[in-house]
MARPAFI-690870 format. One record per residue: x, y, z of N, C-alpha, C in turn; residue in one letter. Coordinates in steps of 0.1 Angstrom, whole numbers, padded with zeros to 4 digits, always signed. Layout:
BEGIN
XYZXYZXYZa...
This chain:
BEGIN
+1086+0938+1024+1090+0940+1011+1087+0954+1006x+1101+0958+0999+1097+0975+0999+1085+0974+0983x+1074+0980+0979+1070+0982+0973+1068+1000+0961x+1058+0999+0954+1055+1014+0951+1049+1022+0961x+1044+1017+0966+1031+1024+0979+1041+1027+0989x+1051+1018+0995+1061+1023+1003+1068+1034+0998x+1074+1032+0988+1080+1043+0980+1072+1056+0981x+1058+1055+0974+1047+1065+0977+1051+1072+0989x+1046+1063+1002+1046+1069+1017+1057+1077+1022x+1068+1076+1014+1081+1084+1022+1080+1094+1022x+1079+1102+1032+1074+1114+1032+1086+1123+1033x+1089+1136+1029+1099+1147+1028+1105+1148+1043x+1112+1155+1042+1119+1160+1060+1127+1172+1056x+1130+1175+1069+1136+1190+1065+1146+1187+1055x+1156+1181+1055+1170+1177+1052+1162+1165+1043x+1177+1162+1027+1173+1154+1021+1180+1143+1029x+1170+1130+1028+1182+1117+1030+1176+1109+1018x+1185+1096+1023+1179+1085+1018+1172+1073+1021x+1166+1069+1014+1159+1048+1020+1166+1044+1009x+1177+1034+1017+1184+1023+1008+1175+1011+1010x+1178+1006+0993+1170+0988+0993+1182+0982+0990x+1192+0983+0992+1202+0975+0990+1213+0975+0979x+1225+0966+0979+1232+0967+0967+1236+0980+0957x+1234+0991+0964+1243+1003+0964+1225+1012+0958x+1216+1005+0960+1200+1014+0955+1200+1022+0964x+1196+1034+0960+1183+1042+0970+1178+1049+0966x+1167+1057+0974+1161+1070+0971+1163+1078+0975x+1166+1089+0968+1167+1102+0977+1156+1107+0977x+1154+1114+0990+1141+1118+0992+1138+1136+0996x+1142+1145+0989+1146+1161+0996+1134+1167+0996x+1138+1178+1006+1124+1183+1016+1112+1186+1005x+1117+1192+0991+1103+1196+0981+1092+1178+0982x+1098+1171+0981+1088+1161+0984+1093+1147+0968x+1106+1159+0963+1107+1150+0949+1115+1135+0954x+1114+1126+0945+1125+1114+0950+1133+1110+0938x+1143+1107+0934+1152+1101+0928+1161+1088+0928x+1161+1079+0921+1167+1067+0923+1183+1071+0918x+1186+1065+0925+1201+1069+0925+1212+1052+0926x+1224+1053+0924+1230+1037+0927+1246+1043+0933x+1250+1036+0942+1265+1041+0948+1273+1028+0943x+1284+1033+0933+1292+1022+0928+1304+1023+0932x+1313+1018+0931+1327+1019+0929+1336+1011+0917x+1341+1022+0907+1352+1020+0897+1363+1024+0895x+1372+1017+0892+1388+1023+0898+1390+1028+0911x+1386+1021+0920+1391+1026+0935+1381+1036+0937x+1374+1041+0932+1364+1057+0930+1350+1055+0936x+1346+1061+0945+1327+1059+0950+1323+1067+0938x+1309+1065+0933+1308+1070+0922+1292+1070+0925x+1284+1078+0918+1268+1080+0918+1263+1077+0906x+1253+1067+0904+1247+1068+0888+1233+1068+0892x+1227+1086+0879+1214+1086+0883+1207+1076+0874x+1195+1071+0883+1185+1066+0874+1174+1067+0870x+1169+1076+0876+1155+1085+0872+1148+1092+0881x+1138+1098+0883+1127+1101+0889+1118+1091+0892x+1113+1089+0907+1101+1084+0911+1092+1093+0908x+1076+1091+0902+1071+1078+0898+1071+1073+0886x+1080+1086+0878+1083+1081+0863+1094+1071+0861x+1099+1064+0870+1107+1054+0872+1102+1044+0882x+1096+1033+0878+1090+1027+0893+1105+1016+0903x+1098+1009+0909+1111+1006+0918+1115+0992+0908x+1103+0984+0900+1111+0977+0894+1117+0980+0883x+1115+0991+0878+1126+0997+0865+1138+1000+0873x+1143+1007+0880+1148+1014+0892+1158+1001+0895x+1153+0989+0897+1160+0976+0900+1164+0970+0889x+1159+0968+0876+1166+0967+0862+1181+0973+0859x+1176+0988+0861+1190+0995+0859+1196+0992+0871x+1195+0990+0881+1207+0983+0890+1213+0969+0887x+1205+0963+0879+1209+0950+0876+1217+0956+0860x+1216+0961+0854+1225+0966+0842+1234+0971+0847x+1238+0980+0856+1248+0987+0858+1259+0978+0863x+1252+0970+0873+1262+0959+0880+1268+0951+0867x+1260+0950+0856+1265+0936+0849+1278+0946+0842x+1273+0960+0841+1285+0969+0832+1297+0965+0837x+1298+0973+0852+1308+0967+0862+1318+0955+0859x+1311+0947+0861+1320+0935+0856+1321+0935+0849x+1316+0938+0833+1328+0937+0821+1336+0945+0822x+1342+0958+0829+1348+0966+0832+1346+0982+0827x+1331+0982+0823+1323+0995+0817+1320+1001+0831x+1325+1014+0829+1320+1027+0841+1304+1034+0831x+1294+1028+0841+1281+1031+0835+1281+1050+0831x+1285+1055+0835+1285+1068+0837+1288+1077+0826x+1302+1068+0823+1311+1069+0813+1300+1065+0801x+1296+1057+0800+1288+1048+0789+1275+1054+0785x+1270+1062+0799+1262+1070+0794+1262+1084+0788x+1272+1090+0789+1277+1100+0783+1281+1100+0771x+1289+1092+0768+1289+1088+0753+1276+1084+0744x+1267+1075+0751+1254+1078+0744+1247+1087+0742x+1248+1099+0755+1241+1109+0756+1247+1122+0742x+1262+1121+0741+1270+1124+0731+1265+1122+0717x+1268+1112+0717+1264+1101+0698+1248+1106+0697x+1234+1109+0706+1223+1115+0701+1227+1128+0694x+1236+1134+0700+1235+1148+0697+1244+1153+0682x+1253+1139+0678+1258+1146+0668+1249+1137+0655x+1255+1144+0647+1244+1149+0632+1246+1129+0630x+1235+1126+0621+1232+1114+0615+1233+1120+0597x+1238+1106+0593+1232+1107+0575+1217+1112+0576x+1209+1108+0583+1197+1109+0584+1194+1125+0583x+1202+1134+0591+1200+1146+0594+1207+1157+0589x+1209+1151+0575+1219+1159+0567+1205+1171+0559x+1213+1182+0558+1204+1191+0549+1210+1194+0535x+1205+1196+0527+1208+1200+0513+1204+1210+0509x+1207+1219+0499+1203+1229+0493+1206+1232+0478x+1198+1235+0473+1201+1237+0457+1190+1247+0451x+1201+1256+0446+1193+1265+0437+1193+1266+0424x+1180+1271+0412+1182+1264+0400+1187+1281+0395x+1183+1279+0381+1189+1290+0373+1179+1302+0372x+1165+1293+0379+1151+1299+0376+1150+1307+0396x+1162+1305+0399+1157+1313+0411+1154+1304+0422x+1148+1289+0418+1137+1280+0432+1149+1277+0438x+1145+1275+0447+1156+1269+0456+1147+1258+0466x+1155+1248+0467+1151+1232+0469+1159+1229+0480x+1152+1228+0490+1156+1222+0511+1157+1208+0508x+1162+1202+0508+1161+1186+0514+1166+1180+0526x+1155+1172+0531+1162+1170+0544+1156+1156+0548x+1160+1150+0562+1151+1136+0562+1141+1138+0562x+1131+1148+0564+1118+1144+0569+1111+1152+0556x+1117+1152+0542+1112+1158+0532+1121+1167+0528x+1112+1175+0513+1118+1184+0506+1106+1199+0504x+1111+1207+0504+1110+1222+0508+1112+1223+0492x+1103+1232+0490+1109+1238+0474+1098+1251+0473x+1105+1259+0476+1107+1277+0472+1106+1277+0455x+1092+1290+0455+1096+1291+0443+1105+1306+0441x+1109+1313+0432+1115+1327+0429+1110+1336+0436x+1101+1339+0438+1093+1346+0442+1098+1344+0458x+1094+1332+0467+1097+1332+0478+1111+1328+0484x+1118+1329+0473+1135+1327+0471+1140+1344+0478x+1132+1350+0470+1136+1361+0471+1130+1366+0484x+1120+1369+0487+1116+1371+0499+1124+1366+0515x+1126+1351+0512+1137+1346+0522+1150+1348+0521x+1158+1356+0509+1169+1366+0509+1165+1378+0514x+1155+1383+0518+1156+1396+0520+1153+1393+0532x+1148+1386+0539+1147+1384+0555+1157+1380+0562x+1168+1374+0556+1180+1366+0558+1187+1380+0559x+1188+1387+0548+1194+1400+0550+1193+1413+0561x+1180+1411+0567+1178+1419+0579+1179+1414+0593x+1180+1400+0592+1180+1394+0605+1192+1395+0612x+1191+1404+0621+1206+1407+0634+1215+1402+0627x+1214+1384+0630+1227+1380+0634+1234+1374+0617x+1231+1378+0606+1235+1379+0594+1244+1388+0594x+1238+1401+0597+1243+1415+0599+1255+1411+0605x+1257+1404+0618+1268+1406+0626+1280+1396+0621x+1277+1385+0613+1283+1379+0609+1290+1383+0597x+1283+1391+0589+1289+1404+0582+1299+1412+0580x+1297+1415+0592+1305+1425+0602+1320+1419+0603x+1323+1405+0612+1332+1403+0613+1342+1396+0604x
């Protein structure tokens, strides 16, 4: 029974290969000594690769979780790959959460709001962060064009 300790033992070689555990698992194992869990699928006629992490920060029963998710994707007819891109997508664009505000009064303050709090400048340092704003490069360049 393949374990972590076996996993441990595999030792590098010149050339990367793999140890398959079955049902499209393995590890790659390349000469620096790193290993990676990997899965070989097929969708739409297509061989296809889904990574699944680094060994040891991925152990072999996590490593076998996501093989058992990806299979179940499969059959409902989700390309894991596909599915992960779009999640990896949707982190990256903005949330309500992550909206910024700005407002400035008559007295000069100017007021940041954002999720994680509120920023409030007084005149004094209103002004100071216009004049830094004004010398920084890429103001200038934006200026320019």
């Amino acid at each position: 029974m393949l374990t972590d300790a076996v996993v441990l033992s595999l030792k590098p070689k010149e050339r990367v290969y793999r140890h398959s555990l079955g049902e499209g698992l393995y590890l790659l194992v390349r000469p620096d000594g790193k290993k990676y869990w990997r899965l070989k699928y097929r969708f739409n006629g297509r061989d296809t690769t889904y990574a699944i992490g680094v060994f040891p920060r991925v152990t072999l029963i996590e490593a076998m979780k996501a093989r058992a998710l990806v299979k179940e994707a499969l059959r409902q007819g989700i390309d894991p790959n596909r599915e992960k891109r779009a999640e990896k997508e949707a982190r990256r664009q903005p949330t309500s959460q992550s909206v910024l505000r700005l407002a400035i009064s008559s007295e000069d303050e100017l007021t940041i709001t954002m999720a994680s709090g509120v920023l409030a400048l007084n005149a004094y340092q209103t002004k100071a962060l216009r004049g830094f704003l004004a010398a920084t490069p890429e103001t200038q360049q934006g200026e320019q064009q």
